[in-house]
C-alpha positions, 0 to 999 in steps of 0.5 A, spaced: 541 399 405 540 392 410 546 388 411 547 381 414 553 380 419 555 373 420 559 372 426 564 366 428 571 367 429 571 362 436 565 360 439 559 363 439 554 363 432 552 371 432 547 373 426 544 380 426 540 385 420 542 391 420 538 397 416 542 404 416 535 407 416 532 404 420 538 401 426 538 395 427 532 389 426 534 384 428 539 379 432 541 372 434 547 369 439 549 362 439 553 361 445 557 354 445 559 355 453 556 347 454 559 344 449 567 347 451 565 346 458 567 339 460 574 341 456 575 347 460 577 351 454 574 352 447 575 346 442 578 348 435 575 343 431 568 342 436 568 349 435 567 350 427 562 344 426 557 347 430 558 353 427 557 349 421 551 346 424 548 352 427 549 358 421 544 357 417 539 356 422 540 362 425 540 366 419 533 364 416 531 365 424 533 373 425 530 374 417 524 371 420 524 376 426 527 382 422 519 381 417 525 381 411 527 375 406 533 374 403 533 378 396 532 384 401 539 383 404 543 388 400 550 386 402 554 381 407 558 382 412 563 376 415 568 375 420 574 374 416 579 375 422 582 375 427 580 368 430 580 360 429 582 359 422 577 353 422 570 358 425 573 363 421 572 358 415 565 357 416 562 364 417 566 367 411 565 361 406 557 361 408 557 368 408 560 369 400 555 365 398 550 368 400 553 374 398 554 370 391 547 366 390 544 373 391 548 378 387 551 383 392 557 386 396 560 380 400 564 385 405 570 382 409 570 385 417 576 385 422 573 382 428 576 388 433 574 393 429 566 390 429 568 391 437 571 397 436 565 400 433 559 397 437 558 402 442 556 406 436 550 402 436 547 405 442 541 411 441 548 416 444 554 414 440 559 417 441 563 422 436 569 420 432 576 422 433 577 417 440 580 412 444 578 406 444 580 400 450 579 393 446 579 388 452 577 380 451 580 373 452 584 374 447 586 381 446 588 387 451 589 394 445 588 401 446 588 405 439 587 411 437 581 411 432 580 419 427 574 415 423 572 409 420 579 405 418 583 410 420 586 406 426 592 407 431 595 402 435 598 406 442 599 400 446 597 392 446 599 386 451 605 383 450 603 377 453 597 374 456 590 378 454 586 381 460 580 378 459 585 371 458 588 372 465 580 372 468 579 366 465 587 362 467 587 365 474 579 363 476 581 355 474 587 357 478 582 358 483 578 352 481 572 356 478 567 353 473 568 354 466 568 360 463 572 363 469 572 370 468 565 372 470 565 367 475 572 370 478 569 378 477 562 375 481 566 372 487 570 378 487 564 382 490 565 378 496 572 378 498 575 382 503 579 389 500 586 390 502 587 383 504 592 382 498 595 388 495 597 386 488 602 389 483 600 394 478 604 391 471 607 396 467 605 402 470 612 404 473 615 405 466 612 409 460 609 406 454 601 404 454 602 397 453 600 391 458 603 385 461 598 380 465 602 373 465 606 376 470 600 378 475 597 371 474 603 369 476 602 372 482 596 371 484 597 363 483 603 364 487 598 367 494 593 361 492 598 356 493 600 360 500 594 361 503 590 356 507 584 354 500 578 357 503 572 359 500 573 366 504 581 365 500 578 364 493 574 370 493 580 375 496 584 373 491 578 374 487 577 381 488 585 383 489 587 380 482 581 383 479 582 390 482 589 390 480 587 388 473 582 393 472 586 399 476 591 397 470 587 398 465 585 404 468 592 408 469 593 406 461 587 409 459 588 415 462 596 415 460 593 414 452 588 421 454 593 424 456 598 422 450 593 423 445 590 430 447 582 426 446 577 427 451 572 420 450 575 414 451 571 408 448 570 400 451 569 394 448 570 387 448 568 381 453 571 385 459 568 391 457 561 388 461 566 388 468 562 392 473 568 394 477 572 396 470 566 400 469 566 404 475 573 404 476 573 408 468 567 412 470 571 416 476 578 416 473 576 423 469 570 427 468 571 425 460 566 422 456 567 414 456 562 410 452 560 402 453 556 398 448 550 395 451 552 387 455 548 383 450 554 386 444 559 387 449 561 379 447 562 377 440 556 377 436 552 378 429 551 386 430 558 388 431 559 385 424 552 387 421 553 395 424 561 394 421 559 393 415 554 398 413 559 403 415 564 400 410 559 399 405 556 406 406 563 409 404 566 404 399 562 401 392 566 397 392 565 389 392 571 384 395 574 379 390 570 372 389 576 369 393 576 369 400 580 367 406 581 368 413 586 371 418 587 368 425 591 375 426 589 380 423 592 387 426 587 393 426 593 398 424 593 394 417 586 397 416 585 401 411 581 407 410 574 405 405 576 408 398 569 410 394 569 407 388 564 406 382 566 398 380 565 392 382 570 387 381 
């Protein structure tokens, strides 16, 4: 079974053909970074026109690279959520059509669970149950995952998303959009131990995040140091290591709590070097990542999410469709095998 993934929940245009016989064929990434830059943050509306402009093309170019024409596709998987209802809007509405001209399941995805389930694609997947650590610029959850669909939520941000956080604090700093890759490379060359930064929530029991506060703090030490370069990069690496040892000390609370002994990574910030290494070293577990190019959002997660839910249920979604900014993953619900389509 093949099966098209359109990507579009904010500002990249992701494409990808995946085989379940054969893995995945092919894929392609639009990123609208120059376009978003001069406003410093994505534009909503901006955003959606070039998906709109950018969609189709880069279809007809990832089944020109897969060596397959549309009539071989044998479902679409879209983005329905969560996202901007706009992009949101343009991946779902070019996604059922094609599903609709061609005759063929249209299958509406989670954009977390894509994330969730993009580790999966590697050649050493690992086994369900586990738990997960989602962490993007709009997102900071841990979940406990049994199997496809059978999701629950441990803990979330209350406030501002890690991967939010990176990006506030670095213009904060006067760094170049977008700020959280930047802020994570300046950090390699700040001082260690020059500031010593909070570690939000962790005094306390739960598995929920808070960064608002930690933002604040870093902000706060800008502010009173003298601005230099050698500063910027300081701070850099003490607000980076206070996130990460964060997102550290909540993983390992989660293993604990859950009595799992793998912890899966997805999500932009997943790619961090330094919550990489700090993740690797906090248990002798088993901890998984996908590879950098799907650890941002793309077509492959989708294509890949789809097949799974496809595999496990028959049937088709109804010829109306809609999108959903929030869509919370423990909403999901376990694929049901059936033999109709509607």
């Amino acid at each position: 079974m093949r099966v098209l993934g359109v990507e579009s929940s904010c500002d990249e245009t992701g494409i990808a053909v995946y085989d379940t016989e054969k893995g995945l064929l092919a894929h392609a990434l639009y990123s609208q970074i120059a376009l978003h830059a001069e406003y410093g943050g994505v534009v909503p509306e901006l955003a959606s026109r070039d998906h709109i402009r950018k969609t189709l093309p880069l279809i007809e170019q990832v089944l020109a690279e897969a060596n397959i024409i549309r009539k071989d596709i044998d479902a679409v998987a879209y983005t329905a959520g969560p996202g901007l209802v706009g992009a949101l809007l343009v991946g779902a509405a070019i996604g059922r059509s094609f599903a609709w001209a061609l005759d063929i399941p249209a299958l509406a995805i989670n954009h977390m669970e894509g994330h969730l389930l993009s580790p999966l694609l590697e050649e050493d997947p690992p086994e369900f149950p586990f738990v997960s650590l989602l962490v993007s610029g709009g997102h900071t959850l841990l979940v406990e995952v049994q199997a496809v669909g059978q999701y629950q939520l441990l803990g979330e941000s209350i406030d501002d998303a890690v991967g939010e956080a990176f990006d506030k604090t670095a213009k904060m700093l006067g760094l170049a959009y977008p700020g959280g890759p930047i802020l994570a490379a300046l950090a390699e060359h700040g001082i260690p131990d020059k500031y010593e930064f909070p570690r939000p929530m962790t005094n306390r029991p739960g598995l929920d995040f808070s960064f608002s506060g930690l933002k604040t703090f870093a902000m706060n030490t800008w502010r009173a140091s003298d601005q230099t370069q050698q500063d910027q990069a300081d701070i850099a690496l003490a607000f980076q290591t206070a996130a990460v040892e964060t997102l550290a000390i909540k993983c390992k609370r989660a293993l604990k709590q859950t009595g799992l002994n793998t912890l899966v990574v997805a999500g932009g910030v997943s790619a961090n070097k330094a919550l990489r290494a700090r993740l690797d070293v906090i248990t002798s577990l088993s901890v998984y990542y996908p590879r950098p190019e799907f650890c941002s959002d793309n077509g492959a997660m989708i294509a890949f999410a789809g097949a799974m839910r496809q595999e496990a249920m028959v049937k088709q979604a109804s010829p109306t469709f809609s999108a959903r900014p929030r869509w919370p993953l423990d909403e999901l619900t376990v694929p049901e095998k059936s033999s109709n389509q509607a």
